[in-house]
C-alpha positions in Angstrom: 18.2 -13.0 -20.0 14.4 -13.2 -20.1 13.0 -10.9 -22.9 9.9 -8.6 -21.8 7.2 -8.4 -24.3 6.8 -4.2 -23.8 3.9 -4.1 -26.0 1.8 -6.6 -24.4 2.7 -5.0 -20.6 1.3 -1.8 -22.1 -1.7 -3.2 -24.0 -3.0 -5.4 -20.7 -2.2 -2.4 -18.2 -4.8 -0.3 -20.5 -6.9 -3.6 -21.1 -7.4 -3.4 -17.1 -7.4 0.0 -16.8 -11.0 0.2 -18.9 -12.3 -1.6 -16.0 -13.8 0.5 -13.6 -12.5 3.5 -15.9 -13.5 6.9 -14.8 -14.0 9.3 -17.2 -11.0 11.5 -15.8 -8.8 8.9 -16.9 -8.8 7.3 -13.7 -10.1 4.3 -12.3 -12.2 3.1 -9.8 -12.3 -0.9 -8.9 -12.8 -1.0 -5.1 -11.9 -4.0 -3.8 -14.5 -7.1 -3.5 -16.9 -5.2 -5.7 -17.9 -6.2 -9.4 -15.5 -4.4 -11.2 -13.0 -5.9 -9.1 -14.6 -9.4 -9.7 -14.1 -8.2 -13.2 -10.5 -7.9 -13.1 -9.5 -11.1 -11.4 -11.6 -13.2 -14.2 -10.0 -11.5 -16.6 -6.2 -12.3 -15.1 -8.0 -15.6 -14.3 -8.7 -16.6 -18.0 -5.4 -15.1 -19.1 -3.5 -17.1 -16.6 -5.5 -20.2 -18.0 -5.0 -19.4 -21.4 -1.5 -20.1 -20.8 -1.7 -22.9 -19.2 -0.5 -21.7 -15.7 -2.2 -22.9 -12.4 -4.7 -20.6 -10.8 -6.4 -20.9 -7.1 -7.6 -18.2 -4.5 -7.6 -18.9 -1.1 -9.7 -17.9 1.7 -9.8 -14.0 1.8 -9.9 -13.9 -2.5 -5.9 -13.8 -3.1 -5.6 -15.0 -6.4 -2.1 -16.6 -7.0 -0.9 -17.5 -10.7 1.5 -20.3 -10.8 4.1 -21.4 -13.4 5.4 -25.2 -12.7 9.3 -25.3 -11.9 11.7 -28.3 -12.6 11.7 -28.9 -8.8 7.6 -28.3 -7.8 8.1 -29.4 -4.7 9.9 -26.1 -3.8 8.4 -23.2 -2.2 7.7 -20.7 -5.1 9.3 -17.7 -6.0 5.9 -15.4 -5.5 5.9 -11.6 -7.2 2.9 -9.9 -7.7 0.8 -6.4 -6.3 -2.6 -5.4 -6.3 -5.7 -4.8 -8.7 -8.4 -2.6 -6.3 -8.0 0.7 -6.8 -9.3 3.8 -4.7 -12.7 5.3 -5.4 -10.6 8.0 -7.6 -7.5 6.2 -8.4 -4.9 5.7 -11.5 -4.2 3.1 -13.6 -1.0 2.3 -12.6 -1.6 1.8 -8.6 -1.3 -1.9 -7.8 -2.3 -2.6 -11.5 1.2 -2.1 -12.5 3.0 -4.7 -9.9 0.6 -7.7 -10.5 0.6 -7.4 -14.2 4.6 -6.9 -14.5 4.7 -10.1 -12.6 2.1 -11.7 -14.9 3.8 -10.7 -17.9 7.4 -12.1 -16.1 5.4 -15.6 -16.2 4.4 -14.9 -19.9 7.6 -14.0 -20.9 9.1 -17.6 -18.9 7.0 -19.5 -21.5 7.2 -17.4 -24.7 11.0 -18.5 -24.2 10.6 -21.9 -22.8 12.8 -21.3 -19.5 12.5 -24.0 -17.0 12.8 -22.3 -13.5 14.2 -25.0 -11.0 11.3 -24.1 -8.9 7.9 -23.1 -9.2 7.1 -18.9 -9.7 3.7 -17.6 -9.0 2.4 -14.2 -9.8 -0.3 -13.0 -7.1 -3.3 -10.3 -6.9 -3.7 -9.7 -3.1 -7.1 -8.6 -1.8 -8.4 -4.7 -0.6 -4.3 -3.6 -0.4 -6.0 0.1 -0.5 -8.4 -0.3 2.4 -10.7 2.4 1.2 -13.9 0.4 1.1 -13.6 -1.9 3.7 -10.4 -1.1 6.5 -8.0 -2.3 7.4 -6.4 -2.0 3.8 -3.8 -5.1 3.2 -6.2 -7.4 4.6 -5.2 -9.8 1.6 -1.5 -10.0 2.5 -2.2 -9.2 6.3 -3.9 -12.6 6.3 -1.9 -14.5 4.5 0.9 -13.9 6.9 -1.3 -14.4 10.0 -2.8 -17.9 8.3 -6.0 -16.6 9.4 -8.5 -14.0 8.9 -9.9 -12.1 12.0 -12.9 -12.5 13.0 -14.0 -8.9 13.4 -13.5 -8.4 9.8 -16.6 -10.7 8.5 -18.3 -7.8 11.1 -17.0 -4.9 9.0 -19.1 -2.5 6.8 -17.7 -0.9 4.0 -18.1 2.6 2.7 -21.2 2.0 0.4 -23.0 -0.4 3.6 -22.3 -3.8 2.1 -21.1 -6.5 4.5 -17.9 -7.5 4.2 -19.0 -11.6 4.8 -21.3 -11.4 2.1 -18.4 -9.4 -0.3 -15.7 -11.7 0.1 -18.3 -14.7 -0.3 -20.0 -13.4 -3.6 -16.1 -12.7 -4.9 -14.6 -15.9 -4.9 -18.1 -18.1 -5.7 -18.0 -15.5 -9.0 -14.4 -17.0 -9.9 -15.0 -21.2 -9.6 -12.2 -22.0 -12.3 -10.0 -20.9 -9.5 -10.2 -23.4 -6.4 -10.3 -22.4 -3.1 -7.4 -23.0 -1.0 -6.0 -23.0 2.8 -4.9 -19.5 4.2 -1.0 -19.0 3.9 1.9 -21.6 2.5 5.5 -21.8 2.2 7.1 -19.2 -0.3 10.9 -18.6 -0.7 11.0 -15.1 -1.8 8.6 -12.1 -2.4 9.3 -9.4 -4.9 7.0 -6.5 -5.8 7.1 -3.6 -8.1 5.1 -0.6 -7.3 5.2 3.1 -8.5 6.8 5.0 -6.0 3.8 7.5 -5.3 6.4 10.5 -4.6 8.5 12.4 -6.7 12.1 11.6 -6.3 12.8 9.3 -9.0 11.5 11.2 -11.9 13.4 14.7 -10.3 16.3 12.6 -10.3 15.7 10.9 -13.2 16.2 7.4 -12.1 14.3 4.7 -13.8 14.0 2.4 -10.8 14.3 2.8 -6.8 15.7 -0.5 -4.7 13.2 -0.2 -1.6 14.8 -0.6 1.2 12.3 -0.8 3.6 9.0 0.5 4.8 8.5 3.4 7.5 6.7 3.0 10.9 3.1 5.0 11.3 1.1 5.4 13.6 -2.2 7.3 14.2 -3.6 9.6 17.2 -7.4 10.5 17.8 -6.9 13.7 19.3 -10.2 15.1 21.7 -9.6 18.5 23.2 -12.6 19.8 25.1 -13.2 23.2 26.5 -16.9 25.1 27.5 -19.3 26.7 24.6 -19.4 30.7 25.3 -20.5 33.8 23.2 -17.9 34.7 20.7 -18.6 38.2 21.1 -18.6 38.7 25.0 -16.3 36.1 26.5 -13.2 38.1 26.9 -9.8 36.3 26.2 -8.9 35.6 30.5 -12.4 33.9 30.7 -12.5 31.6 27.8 -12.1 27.8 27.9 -11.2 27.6 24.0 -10.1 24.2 23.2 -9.5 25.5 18.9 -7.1 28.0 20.7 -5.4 25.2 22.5 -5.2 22.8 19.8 -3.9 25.0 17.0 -1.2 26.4 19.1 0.5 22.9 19.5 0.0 22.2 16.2 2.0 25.3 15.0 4.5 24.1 17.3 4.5 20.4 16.0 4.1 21.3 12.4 7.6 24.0 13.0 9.5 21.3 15.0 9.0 17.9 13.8 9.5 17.6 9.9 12.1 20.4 9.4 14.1 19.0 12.6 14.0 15.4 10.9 13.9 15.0 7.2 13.0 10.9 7.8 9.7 12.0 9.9 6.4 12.8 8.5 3.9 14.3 10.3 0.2 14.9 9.0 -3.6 16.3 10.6 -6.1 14.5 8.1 -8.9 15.4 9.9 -10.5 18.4 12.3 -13.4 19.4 13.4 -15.0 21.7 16.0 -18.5 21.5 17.4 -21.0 22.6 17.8 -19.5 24.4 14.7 -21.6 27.8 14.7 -19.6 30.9 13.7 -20.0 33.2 16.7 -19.9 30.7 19.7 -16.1 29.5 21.2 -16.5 25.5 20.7 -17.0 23.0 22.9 -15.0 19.9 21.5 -12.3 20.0 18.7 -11.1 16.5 17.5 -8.3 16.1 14.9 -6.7 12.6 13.5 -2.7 13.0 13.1 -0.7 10.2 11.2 3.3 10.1 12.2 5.9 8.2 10.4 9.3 7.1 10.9 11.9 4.6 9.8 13.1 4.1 13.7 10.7 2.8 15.8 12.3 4.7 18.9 11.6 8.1 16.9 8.3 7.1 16.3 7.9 7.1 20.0 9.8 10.4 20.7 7.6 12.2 18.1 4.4 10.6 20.0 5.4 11.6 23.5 6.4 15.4 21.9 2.8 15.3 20.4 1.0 14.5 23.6 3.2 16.7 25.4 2.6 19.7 23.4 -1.4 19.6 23.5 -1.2 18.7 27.2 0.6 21.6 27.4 -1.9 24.3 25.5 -4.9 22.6 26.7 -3.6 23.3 30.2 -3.2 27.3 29.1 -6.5 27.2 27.7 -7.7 25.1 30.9 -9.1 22.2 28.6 -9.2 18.6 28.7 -7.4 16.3 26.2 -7.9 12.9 25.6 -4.9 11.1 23.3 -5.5 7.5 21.8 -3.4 5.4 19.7 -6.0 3.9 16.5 -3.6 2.4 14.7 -0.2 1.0 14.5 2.2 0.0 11.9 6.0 -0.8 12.6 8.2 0.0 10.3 9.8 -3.1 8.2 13.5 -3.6 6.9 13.9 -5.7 4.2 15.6 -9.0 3.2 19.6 -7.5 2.6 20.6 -10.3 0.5 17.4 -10.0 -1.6 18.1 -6.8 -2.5 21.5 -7.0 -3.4 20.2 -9.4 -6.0 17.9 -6.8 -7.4 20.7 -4.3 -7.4 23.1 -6.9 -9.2 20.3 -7.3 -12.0 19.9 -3.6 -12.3 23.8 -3.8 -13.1 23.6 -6.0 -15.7 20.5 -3.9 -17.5 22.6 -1.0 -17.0 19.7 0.4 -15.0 20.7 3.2 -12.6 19.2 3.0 -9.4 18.7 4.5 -5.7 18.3 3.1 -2.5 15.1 4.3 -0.6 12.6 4.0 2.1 8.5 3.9 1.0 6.8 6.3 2.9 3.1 4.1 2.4 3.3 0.7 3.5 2.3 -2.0 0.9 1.8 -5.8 0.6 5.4 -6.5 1.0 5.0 -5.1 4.3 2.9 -8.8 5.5 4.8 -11.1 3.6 8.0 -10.0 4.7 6.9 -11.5 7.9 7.0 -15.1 6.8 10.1 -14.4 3.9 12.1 -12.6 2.5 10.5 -9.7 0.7 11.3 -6.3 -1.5 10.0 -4.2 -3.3 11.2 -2.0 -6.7 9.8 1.3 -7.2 9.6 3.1 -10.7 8.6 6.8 -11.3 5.4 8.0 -11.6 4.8 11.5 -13.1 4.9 14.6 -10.3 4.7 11.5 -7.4 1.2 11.8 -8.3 -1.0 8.5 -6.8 -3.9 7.9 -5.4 -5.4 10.6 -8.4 -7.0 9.9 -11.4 -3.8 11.7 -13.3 -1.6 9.4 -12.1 1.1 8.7 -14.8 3.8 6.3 -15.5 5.8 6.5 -19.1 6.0 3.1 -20.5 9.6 3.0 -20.4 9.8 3.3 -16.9 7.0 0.3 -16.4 9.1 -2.0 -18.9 11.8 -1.0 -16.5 10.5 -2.1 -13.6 9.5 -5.4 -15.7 12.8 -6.2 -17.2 14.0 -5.9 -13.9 12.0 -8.1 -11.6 11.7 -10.7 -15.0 15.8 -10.7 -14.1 15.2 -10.6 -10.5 13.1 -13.6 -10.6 15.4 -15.5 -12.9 18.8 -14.7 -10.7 16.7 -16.5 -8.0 14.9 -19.0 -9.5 18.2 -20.4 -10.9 20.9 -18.8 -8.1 19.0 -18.5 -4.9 19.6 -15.6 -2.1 
């Protein structure tokens, strides 16, 4: 059994965490901007310091790789993120990619020789706040190609995201630049689980299982403009009206009839948005989720059936459209029962459970097998500048893929 160096986990999660540090304790290292350049030269010259292999292909992945007896072999990858949001903890993405780092350092402080190669990998924008989609690192890497609409793209401060990526791998030229996508055997990843149900349970580590389905509505219900004051109820056209009596309905049916679905209204808005004038347009974004792809599209058709239905009270027009779509992913069976066997022998307790937000794993699973282990993070708070994980639980989560990767480096699925 590999030993994990606790300390040094701890010490290079708060050596990364100063970059891009916000003075709430947070940090913010957007993806493809300097502080993010910033992060991968430092993982960069740690990785060299060790004498691993380092390269980057295409769309700035930056892959870490630890020669095995057999180098022929595809590697054993594990690995996260290291952008953050514009607000975000410490522990988001940060956490996975240097657990799998430290699972490489931790190979070599004990001079094991894996029969095949294991790489530790930092994959690009996974939190798709400056520039969408997010996963666009791990989404490419799957495809073997970047779309061409992305070089188009314009992120959230105005840069271009051509010029971005460019600028981001020229700053890193230790680290070659490789073809998109390659042959890996397994994928392993180890995340905080962004919810609460590990620490109210008081399990140190969750066994994904798989990632839910979502998919995102732009919802348009138009009406006619009219005097707040002197339009009586029988002559209005009130598309608010309409709209916020299907989404009493939806919000009391959907999530208590189904404890698997998730149903969210991010956004809303009315215009022409004066106080005493019935609106003309109100537009709202809703995000559903689901495990089962055939309740994903039950929850969509009850959706668009219940604001067809009020705008047709109110006598208003809708118009539905589908933005976005993610199915949901199962993952590799016999990979995870490796993981769970490696949790027995650390006399780790464990659950089985479903992540709500997809991840990286989500993409790679497409071209091998793939998982992901979760670990506690305090209150399920991420995506927040408070976010919090006890360092017992993130050595955890390390002892546990360091074993994961070792059972299949030497065993195999």
């Amino acid at each position: 059994m590999v030993e994990i160096n606790g300390s040094r986990l701890e010490a290079r999660l708060d050596q990364f965490a100063a970059i891009g540090a916000t003075p709430k304790g947070g940090v913010n290292r957007q993806a493809l901007t300097e502080g993010d350049r910033h992060a991968r030269r430092l993982l960069t010259k740690l990785a060299l310091a060790r004498g691993f292999d380092v390269f980057q292909d295409q769309v700035a992945n930056l892959f870490i790789r630890r020669r095995g007896r057999y180098d022929d072999l595809p590697p054993l990858m594990m690995g996260s993120h290291l952008d953050s949001q514009p607000t975000g903890g410490r522990f988001d993405g940060a956490l996975g990619t240097l657990s799998a780092f430290e699972v490489l350092e931790s190979l070599e402080d004990a001079s094991v020789e894996t029969e095949r190669p294991i790489m530790a990998v930092s994959w690009t924008n996974e939190e798709g706040c400056r520039f969408a989609p997010g996963c666009m690192g791990s989404m490419a890497f799957s495809r073997g190609s970047i779309p061409g609409e992305w070089y188009e793209k314009t992120g959230s401060d105005g840069a271009l995201f051509a010029n971005e990526l460019k600028s981001t791998i020229e700053s890193l030229p230790e680290a070659p630049v490789r073809a998109l996508g390659f042959p890996i055997y397994a994928y392993v990843e180890v995340h905080i689980e962004q919810g609460p149900s590990l620490e109210a349970e008081g399990i140190p580590v969750g066994v994904v299982t798989g990632i839910q389905g979502t998919r995102w509505l732009d919802i348009a219900v138009k009406g006619q403009t009219a005097h707040a004051g002197t339009t009586g109820l029988a002559y209005r056209r009130d598309p608010l009206g309409a709209l916020t009596a299907a989404l009493a309905q939806l919000y009391h049916n959907i999530m208590p009839s189904d404890p698997d679905a998730r149903f969210t209204v991010g956004r809303i808005s009315a215009s022409p948005g004066s106080v005493n004038a019935i609106p003309d347009e109100v537009m709202c974004t809703v995000d559903i989720r689901h495990p089962q792809p055939e309740r994903l599209d039950e929850i969509e058709k009850e959706v668009i059936s219940a604001i067809t239905y009020t705008a047709d009270l109110q006598h208003c027009d809708v118009d539905i459209s589908r933005t976005f779509e993610m199915p949901p992913c199962t993952f590799n069976q016999n990979l995870q029962e490796v993981i769970i066997a490696a949790a027995g022998q650390l006399d780790l307790e464990w659950k089985g459970m479903l992540s709500g937000a997809f991840h990286d794993a989500l993409f790679v699973n497409r071209v091998a097998p793939a998982c992901m282990i979760f670990v506690p993070c305090h209150k399920g708070l991420s995506h927040n500048e408070a976010e919090y994980v006890d360092s017992l639980h993130a050595l955890a989560g390390c002892r546990l893929l360091a074993d994961t990767a070792t059972r299949l480096a030497a065993y195999g699925l």
